[in-house]
C-alpha positions as CSV (number, residue, x, y, z in Angstrom):
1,X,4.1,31.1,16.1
2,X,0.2,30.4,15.5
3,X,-2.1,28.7,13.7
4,X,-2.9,31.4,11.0
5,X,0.7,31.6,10.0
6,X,1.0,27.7,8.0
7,X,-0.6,27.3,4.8
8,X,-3.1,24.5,4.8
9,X,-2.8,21.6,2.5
10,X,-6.2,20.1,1.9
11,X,-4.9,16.6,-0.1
12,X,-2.1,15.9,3.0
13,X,-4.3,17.0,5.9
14,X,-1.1,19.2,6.6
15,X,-0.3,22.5,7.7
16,X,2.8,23.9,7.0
17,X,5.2,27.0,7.4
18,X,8.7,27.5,6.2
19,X,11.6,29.9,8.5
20,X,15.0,30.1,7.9
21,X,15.0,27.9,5.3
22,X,13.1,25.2,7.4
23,X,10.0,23.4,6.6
24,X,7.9,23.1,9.7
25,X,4.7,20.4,9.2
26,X,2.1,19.6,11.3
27,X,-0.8,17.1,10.5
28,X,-4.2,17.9,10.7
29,X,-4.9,16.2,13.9
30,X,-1.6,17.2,15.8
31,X,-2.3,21.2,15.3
32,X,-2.9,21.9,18.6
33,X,-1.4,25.0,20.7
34,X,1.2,22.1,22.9
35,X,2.6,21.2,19.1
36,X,2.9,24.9,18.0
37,X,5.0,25.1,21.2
38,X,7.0,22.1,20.4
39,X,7.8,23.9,16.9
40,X,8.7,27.1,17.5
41,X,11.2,25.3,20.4
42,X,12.7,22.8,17.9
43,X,13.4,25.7,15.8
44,X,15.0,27.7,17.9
45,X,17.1,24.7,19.4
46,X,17.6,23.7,16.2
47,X,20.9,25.3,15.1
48,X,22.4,24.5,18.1
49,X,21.6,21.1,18.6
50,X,22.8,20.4,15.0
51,X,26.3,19.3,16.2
52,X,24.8,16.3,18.7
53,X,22.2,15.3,15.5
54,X,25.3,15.0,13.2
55,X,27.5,12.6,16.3
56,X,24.5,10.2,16.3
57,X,24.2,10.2,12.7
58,X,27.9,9.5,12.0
59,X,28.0,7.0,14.8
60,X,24.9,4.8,13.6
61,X,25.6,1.6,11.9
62,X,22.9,2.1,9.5
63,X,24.2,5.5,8.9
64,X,27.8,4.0,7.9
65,X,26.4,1.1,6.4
66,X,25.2,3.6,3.5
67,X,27.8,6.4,3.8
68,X,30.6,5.1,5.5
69,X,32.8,6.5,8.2
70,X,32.2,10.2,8.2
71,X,32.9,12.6,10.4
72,X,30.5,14.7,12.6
73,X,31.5,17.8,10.8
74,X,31.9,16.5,7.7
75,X,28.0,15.5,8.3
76,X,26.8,18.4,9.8
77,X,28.2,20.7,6.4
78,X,26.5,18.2,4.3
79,X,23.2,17.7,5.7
80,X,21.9,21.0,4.6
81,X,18.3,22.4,6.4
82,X,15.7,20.0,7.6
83,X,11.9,19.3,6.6
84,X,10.7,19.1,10.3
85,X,7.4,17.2,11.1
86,X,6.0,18.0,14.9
87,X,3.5,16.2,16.4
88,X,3.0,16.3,20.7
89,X,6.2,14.0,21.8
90,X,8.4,15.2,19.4
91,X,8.8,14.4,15.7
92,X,11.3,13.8,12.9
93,X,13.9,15.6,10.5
94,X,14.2,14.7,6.8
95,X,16.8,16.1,4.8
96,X,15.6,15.8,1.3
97,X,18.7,17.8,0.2
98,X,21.5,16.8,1.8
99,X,24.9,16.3,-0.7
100,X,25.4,12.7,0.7
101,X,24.0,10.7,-2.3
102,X,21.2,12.2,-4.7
103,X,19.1,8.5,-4.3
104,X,18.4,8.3,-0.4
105,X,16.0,10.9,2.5
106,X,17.5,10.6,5.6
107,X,15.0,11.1,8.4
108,X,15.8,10.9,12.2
109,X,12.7,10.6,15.1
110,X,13.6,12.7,18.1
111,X,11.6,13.4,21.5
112,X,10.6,16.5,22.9
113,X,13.4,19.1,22.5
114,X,15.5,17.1,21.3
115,X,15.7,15.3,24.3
116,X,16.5,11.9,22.7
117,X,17.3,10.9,19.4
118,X,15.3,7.4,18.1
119,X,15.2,5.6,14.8
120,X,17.1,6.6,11.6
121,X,15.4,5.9,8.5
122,X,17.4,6.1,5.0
123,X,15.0,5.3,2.1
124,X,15.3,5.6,-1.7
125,X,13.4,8.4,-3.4
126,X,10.1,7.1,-5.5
């Protein structure tokens, strides 16, 4: 993955590059060749760290607060592919088109590789 392959979005200050049905984004500021490493490695991981990202979900209070008590696979089939934004510790997930309401994004921080998992955010759409 390089540089040249994203698309450059002038208003946003954003590249951006989609694979497999993923949106990869990357600000401005945060293209450098340590967060086009980070990228292509959350990609890859991505499928199979998909299981552990729906257990955190389903377990989160804020998560059931909105959707109630769902399962991890239940979760998982319903999230549907991510828009993934990098930047050099990590970044975050939004799923814009998941089939657990039509009103919410739910976005999820993680470190590195998906070393950790950090804040969940569930916010109406504008």
């Amino acid at each position: 993955m390089e540089k040249k392959d994203f698309k450059y979005n002038e208003k946003f200050k954003q590249y951006s590059l989609e694979v497999d049905g993923m949106q990869i984004e990357i600000d401005s500021f945060h293209m450098t060749d340590k967060t086009l490493k980070l990228a292509e490695g959350v990609l890859k991981l991505y499928p199979s760290k998909l299981k552990e990202i729906s257990e955190y979900l389903a377990d989160a209070g804020i998560f059931t607060a909105f959707y109630g008590d769902r399962s991890p696979t239940e979760v998982a089939e319903k999230l549907h592919e991510p828009i993934i934004r990098v930047n050099e510790m990590g970044g975050v997930l939004s799923y814009t088109s998941h089939e657990l309401d039509e009103q919410h994004i739910i976005e999820l921080e993680f470190v590195g590789l998906f070393k950790t998992f950090d804040s969940i955010c569930i916010d109406a759409y504008a």
